[in-house]
C-alpha positions in Angstrom: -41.6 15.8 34.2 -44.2 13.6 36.1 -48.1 14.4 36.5 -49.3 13.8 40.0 -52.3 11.6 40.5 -55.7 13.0 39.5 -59.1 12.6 41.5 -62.4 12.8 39.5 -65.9 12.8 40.9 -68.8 12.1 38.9 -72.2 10.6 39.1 -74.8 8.6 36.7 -78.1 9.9 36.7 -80.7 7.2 35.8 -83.9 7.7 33.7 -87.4 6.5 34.3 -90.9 6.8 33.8 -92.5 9.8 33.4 -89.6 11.8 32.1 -87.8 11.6 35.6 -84.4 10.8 36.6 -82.6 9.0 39.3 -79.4 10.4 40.8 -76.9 7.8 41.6 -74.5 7.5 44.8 -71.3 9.7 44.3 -68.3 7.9 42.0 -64.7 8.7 42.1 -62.2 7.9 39.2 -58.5 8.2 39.8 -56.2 8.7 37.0 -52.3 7.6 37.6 -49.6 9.1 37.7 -47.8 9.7 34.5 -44.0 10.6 33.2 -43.6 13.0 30.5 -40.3 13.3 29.5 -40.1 17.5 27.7 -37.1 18.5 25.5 -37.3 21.5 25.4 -39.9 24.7 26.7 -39.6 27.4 24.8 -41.3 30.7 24.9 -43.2 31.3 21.8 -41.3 35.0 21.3 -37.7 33.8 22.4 -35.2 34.8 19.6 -32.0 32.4 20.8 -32.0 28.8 22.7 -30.0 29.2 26.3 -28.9 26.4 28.1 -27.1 27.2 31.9 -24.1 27.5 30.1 -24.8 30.7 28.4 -23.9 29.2 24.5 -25.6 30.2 21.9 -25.8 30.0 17.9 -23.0 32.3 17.8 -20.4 30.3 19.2 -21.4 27.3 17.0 -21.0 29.5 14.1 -17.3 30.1 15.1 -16.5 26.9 16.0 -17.8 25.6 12.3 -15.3 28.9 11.0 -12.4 27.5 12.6 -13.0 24.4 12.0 -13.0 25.4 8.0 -9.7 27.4 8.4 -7.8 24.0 10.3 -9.4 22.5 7.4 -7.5 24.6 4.7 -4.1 24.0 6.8 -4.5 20.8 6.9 -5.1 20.1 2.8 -1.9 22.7 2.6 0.5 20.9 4.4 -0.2 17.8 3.1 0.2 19.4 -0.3 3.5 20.4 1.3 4.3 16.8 2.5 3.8 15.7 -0.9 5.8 18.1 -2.5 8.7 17.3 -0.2 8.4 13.5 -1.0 8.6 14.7 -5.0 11.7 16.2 -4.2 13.3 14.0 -1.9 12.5 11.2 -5.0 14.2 13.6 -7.1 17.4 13.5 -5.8 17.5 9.9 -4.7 16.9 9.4 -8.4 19.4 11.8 -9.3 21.7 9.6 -7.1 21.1 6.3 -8.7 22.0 8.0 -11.9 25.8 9.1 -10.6 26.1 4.5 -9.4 28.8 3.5 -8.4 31.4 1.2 -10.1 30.8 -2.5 -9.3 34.0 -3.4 -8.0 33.6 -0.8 -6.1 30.7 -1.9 -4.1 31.6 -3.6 -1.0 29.6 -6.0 1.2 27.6 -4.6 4.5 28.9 -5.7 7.7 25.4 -7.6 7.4 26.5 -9.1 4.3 29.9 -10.2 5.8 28.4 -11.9 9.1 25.7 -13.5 6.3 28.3 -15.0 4.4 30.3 -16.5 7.6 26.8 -17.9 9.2 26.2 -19.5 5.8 29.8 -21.2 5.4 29.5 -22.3 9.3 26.4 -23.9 8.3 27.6 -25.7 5.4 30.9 -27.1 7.3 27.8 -28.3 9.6 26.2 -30.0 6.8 29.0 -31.8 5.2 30.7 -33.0 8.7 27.6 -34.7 9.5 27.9 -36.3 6.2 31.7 -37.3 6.2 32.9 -36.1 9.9 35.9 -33.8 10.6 38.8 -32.9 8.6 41.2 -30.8 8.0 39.6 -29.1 4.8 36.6 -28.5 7.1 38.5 -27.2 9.8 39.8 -24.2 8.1 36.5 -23.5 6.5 35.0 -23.4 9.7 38.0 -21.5 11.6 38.1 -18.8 8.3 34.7 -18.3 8.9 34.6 -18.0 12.7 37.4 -15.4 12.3 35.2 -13.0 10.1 32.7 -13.2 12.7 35.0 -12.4 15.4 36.5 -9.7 13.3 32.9 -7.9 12.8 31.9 -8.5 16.5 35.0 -6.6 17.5 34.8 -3.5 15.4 37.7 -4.8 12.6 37.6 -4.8 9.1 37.5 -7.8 7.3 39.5 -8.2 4.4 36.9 -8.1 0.7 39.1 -9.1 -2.7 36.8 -9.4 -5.7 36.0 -12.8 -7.2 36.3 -14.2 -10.4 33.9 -16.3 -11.9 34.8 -20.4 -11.3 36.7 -19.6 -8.6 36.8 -22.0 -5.7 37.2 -21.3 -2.2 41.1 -20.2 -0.9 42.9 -21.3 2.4 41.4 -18.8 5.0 38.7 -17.1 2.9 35.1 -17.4 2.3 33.0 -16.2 -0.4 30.2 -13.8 -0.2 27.6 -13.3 -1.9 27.5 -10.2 -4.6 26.6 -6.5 -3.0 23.6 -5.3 -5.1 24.8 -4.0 -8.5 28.5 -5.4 -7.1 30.7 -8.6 -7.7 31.4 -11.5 -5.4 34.2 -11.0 -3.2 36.6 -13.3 -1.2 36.7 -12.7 2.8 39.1 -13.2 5.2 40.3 -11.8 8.4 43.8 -12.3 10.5 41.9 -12.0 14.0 43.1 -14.4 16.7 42.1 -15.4 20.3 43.8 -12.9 21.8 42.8 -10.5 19.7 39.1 -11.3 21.6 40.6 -11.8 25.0 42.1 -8.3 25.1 39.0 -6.8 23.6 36.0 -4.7 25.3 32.9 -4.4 24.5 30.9 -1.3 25.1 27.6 -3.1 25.6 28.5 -6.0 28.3 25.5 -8.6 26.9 28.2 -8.8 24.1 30.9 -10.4 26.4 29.5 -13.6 26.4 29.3 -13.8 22.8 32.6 -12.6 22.3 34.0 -15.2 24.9 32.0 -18.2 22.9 34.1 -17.0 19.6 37.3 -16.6 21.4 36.6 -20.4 22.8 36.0 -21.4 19.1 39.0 -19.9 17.8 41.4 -21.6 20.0 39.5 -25.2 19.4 39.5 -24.5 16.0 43.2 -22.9 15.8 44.9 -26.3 17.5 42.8 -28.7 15.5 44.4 -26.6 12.4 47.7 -26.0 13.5 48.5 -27.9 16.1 51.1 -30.5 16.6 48.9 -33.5 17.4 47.3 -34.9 14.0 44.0 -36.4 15.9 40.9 -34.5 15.9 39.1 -34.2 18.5 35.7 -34.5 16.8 33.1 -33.8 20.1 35.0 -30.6 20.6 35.2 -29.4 17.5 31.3 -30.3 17.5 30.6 -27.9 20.4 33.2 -25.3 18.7 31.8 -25.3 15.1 27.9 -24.8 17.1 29.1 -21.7 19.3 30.6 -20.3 16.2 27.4 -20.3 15.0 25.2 -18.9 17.1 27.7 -16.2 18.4 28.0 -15.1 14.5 23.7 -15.4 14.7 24.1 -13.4 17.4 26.3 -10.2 16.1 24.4 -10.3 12.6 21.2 -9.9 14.3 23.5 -6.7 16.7 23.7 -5.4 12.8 20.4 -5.5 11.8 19.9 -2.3 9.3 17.4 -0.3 11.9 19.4 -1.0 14.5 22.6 0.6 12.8 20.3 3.3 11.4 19.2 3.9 15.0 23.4 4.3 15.9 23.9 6.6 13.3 21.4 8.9 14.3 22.2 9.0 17.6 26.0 9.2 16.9 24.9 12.1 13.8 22.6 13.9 16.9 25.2 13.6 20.1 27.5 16.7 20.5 31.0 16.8 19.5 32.3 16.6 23.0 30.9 13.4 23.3 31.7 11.8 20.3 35.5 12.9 20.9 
């Protein structure tokens, strides 16, 4: 609100002798203009405060009542979340009562690949240290051969392990499952089998193709009429091994998989056929 300009006129009488006075010329004082900013006018016997939008107490009322009922649901269904949880902990520890056997308990696909990448490393390691051989060779082919087998969809071969045991012709050792025993590893998968395989998702291809590639450097080096090894090719076999069996254990990460079995659990049986 803004108060226009004001105009005051005034003048100062003077006094002098003999008790008389002496009117001065006319004076004019102007006030300025002023801003005024005013909440709110309200008539001294209103009963409710309006604004254009035609809300009043009333509706605030109502909106504080539903907002105390939303309030109530709210506190009951977490009450109900947590109840749920209870009981879901219920049975998972009902579960873990009924365990099962250790040797039993065989290792993830994840644990597999794990196993192979660690072997492929340590072949790594020592070759560095003492260059190829034959013993290395087939460490390095038995464990390129699990990884091919898991990349493909076939099941590798688990056998348990006893203690002291060291490591067989054409089998790796895993680490124990939780609650499990070590188990030897193994897998007959070839080449070919690779070359004649599929896979549904084609960014596999390639690593498939890098195993199958491995295989066949690693297969003639083992079994292969000429004694010599070729060491620069096993070098580049022995490093595609390993990061094609990188490669499908990171394909089997555990949310990944859980993210496959819900989707294969939720599609219909038409398309799962």
């Amino acid at each position: 609100m803004r108060i226009p300009d004001t105009v005051i006129h005034y003048k100062v009488n003077s006094r002098v002798a003999a008790n008389t006075s002496l009117q001065g010329r006319d004076l004019t004082y102007i006030l300025p203009t002023e801003s005024i900013r005013v909440a709110s006018m309200v008539p001294a016997d209103a009963t409710d405060i309006r604004d254009s939008a035609g809300e009043s107490f009333g509706i605030v009322e109502s909106l504080g009542l539903r907002a105390g009922v939303l309030e109530i649901v709210a506190i009951t269904c977490v009450a109900l979340g947590s109840l749920m949880v209870i009981f879901v902990l219920v049975r998972l520890a009902g579960r873990a009562r009924r365990r099962t056997p250790a040797d039993e308990r065989v290792v993830t696909t994840r644990g597999v690949l794990g196993a192979a990448v660690l072997e492929l490393n340590a072949v790594q390691k020592e070759r560095e240290q003492q260059g190829w051989n034959h013993d290395l060779v087939g460490r390095a082919l038995a464990a390129a051969r699990i990884a091919a087998a898991s990349a493909i969809g076939r099941p590798v071969s688990q056998r348990i392990a006893s203690a002291g045991a060291t490591n067989a012709d054409g089998q790796v050792r895993s680490r124990r499952p939780f609650r499990g025993k070590a188990r030897w590893l193994s897998s007959p998968v070839t080449a070919d089998d690779l070359a004649k395989h599929r896979p549904p998702d084609p960014r596999l291809q390639e690593t498939i193709d890098d195993l199958r590639a491995s295989l066949t450097t690693l297969s003639l080096a083992q079994y292969g009429r000429d004694a010599s090894i070729d060491q620069s090719a096993l070098d580049q076999a022995l490093s595609n091994a390993i990061t094609a069996a990188k490669q499908v254990k990171a394909e089997h990460a555990w949310h990944k998989t859980a993210l496959q079995r819900l989707m294969t659990s939720g599609a219909p049986a038409e398309s799962r056929a």
